[in-house]
C-alpha positions in Angstrom: 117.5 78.3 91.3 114.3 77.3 90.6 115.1 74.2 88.1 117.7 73.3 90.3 116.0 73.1 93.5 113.0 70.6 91.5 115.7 67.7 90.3 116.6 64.9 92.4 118.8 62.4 91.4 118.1 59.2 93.4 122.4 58.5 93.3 123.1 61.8 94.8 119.9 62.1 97.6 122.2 63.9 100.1 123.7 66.0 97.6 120.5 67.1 96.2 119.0 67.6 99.9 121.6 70.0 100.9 120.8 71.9 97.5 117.2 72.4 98.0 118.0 73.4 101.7 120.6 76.0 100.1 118.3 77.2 97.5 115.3 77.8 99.9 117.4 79.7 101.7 118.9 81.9 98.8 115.0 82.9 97.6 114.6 83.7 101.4 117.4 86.0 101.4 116.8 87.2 98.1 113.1 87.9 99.5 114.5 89.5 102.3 116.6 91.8 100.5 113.7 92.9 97.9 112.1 93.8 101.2 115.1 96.0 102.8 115.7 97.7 99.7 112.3 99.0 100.0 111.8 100.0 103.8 112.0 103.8 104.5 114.8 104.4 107.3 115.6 108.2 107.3 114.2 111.4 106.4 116.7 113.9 105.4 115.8 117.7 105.3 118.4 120.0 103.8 117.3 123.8 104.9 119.0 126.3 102.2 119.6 130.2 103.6 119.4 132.2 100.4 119.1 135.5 101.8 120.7 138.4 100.4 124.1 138.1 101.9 125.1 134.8 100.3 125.0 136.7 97.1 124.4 135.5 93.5 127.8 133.6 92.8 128.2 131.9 96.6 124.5 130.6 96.2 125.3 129.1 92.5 128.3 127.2 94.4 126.4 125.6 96.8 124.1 124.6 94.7 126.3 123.0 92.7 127.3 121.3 96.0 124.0 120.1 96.4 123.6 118.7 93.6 126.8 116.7 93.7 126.2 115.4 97.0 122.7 114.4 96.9 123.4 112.8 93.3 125.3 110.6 95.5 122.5 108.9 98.0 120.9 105.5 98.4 118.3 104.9 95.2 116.9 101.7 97.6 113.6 104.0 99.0 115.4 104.0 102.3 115.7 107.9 101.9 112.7 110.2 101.9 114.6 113.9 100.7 112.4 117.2 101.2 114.7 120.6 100.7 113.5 124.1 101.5 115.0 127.4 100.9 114.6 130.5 103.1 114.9 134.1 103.4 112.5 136.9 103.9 109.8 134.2 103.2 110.6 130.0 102.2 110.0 127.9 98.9 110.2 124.0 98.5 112.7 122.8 96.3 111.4 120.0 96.7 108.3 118.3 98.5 109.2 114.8 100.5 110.1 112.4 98.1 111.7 108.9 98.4 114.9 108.8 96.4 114.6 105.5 94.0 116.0 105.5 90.8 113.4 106.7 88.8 112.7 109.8 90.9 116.6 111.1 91.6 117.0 112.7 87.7 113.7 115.2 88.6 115.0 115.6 92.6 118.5 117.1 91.0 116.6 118.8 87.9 115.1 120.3 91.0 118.4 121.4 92.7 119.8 122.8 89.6 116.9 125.0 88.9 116.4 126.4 93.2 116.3 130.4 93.0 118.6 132.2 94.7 115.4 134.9 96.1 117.6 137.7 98.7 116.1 139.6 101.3 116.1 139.1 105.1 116.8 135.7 107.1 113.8 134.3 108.4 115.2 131.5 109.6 112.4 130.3 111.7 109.9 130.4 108.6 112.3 128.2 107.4 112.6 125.7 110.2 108.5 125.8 110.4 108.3 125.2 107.1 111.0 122.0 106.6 109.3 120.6 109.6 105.5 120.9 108.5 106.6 119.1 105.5 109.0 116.1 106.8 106.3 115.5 109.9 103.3 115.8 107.4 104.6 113.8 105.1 102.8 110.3 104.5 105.8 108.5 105.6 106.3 110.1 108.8 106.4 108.3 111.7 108.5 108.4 115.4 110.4 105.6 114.4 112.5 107.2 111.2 115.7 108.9 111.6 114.5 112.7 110.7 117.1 114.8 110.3 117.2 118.8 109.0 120.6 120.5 108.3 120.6 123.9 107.8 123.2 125.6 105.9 123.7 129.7 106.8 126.2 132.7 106.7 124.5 135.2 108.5 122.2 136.0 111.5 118.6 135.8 111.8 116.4 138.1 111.9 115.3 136.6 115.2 117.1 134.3 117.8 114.6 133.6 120.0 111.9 132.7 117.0 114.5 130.6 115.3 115.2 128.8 118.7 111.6 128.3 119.4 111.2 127.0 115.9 113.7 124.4 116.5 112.2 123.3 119.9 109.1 122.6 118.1 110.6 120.8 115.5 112.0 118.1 118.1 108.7 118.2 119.8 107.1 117.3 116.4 109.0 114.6 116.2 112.2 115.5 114.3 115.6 113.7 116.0 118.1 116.0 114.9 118.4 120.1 113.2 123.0 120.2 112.8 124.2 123.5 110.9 127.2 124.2 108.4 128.0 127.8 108.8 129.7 130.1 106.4 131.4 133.2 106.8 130.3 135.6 109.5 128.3 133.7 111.0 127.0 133.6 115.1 128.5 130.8 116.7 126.5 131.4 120.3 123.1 131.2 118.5 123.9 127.9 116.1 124.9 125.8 119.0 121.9 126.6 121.1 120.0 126.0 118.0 121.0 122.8 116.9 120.0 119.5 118.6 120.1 115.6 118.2 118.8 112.4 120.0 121.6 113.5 122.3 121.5 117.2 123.5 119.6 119.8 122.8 118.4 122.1 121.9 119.5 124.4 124.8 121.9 127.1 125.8 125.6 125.8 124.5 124.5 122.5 123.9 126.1 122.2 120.0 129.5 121.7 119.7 131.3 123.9 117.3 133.7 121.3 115.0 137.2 122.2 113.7 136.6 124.0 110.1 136.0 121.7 107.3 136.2 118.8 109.5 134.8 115.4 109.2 130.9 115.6 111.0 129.8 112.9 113.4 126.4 110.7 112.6 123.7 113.3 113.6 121.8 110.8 115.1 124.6 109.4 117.7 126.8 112.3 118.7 126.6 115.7 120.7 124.7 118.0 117.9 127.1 120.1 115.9 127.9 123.4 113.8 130.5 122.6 110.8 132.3 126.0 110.1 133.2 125.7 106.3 136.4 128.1 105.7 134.6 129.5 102.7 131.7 129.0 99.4 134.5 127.2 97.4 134.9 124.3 100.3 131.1 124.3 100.8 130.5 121.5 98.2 133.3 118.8 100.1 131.4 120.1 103.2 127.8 119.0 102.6 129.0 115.6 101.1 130.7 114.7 104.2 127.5 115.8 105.8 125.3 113.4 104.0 127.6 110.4 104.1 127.6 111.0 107.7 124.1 110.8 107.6 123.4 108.0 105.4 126.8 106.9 104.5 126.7 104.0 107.5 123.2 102.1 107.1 123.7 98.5 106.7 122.6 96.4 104.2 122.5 93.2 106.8 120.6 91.5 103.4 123.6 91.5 101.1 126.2 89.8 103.3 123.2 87.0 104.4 123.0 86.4 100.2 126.8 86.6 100.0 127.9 83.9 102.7 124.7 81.4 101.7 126.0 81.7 98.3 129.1 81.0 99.0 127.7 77.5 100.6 125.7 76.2 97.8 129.6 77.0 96.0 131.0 75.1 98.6 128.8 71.9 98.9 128.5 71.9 95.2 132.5 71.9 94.8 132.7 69.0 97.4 130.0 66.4 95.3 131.9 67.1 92.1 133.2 64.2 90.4 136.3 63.7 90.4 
């Protein structure tokens, strides 16, 4: 672009004009992308029961559903992933961290090796402790999209501490807490516990999806509790969770290169020779 854009044939003024034009606005674009690629949008918490009733074999499986799905997201920094298991107590799988290239190999390595710990189900430890790290994180801000899923099978040990720990989370500054539930789980107390920019949390406010249905963006709908039919259909589950999440955010920068480019194609084309 850059030799281009420096030759000027006196014969072909006009020709050459439109080129310069078309390449300053292709290093414009090009600058504009570098810059997208690298702006942190959304912080995504995955909260991980591992309490003794999922049991060795059901917590190996959604693992490996984990590991699958978050293989899967954005290496352009516009992701910041922090992921904490819970049960009688809590442990970071891993701290926030923006998902590039370069750091996704050690975030899965992370996955792979989480400890399946038993005991009770402290879920509000484990709602304190995802939102202490997302809102203390040196990314945070109030204008990302930060979002916690929590992924359960049981009950807590305490409803009212686990609903106070998600009201704080919003008041921290977190947009939306959504839940896949497995097995015999308590309907009553995940859809007061969830929220979104949209409802909650409160009495009722979640809306309990069809089984192993397609989730709604957590960040535009009514908050929401995916019942997944059973372990074996929890991987599919938390990948349609996370493309819901992520799977949308444009990339405005890639169709501006795309049509300019297709421009220069164009004016060049017409000043051929014939």
């Amino acid at each position: 672009i850059t030799s281009t854009c420096s030759k000027e044939s006196p014969k072909m003024l006009t020709r050459s004009k439109i080129l310069r034009h078309t390449c300053s606005a292709l290093a414009i674009a090009f600058a504009s992308l570098a810059s997208y690629a690298a702006t942190l949008t959304t912080q995504l918490g995955f909260l991980i029961d591992a309490s003794g009733s999922i049991g060795t074999q059901n917590f190996n499986t959604m693992r490996s559903g984990y590991a699958t799905a978050l293989a899967a997201l954005p290496t352009d920094g516009s992701i910041e992933l922090t992921v904490v298991t819970f049960a009688s107590g809590t442990a970071t799988v891993v701290a926030p961290t923006i998902v590039t290239s370069a750091t996704l190999p050690s975030i899965i390595t992370s996955i792979n090796n989480m400890l399946y710990t038993g005991g009770s189900t402290a879920t509000n430890l484990g709602i304190n402790a995802i939102t202490g790290l997302m809102t203390g994180s040196g990314n945070f801000n109030r204008n990302l999209n930060s979002m916690i899923n929590i992924a359960t099978d049981g009950v807590p040990n305490s409803t009212s501490l686990a609903i106070t720990a998600a009201v704080n989370a919003e008041n921290a500054g977190i947009d939306a807490l959504t839940a896949e539930a497995i097995g015999g789980f308590n309907a009553s107390f995940l859809r007061d516990l969830v929220f979104s920019p949209v409802n909650g949390p409160c009495a009722g406010c979640g809306t309990l999806l069809a089984i192993n249905s397609e989730p709604p963006n957590p960040m535009t709908s009514n908050p929401w509790v995916l019942p997944v039919n059973s372990f074996d259909d929890f991987p599919t589950a938390i990948n349609a969770k996370v493309q819901a999440s992520v799977g949308n955010v444009p990339e405005p920068g890639v169709l501006t290169l795309l049509a300019l480019g297709l421009v220069g194609l164009g004016f060049a084309r017409r000043n051929r020779p014939a």
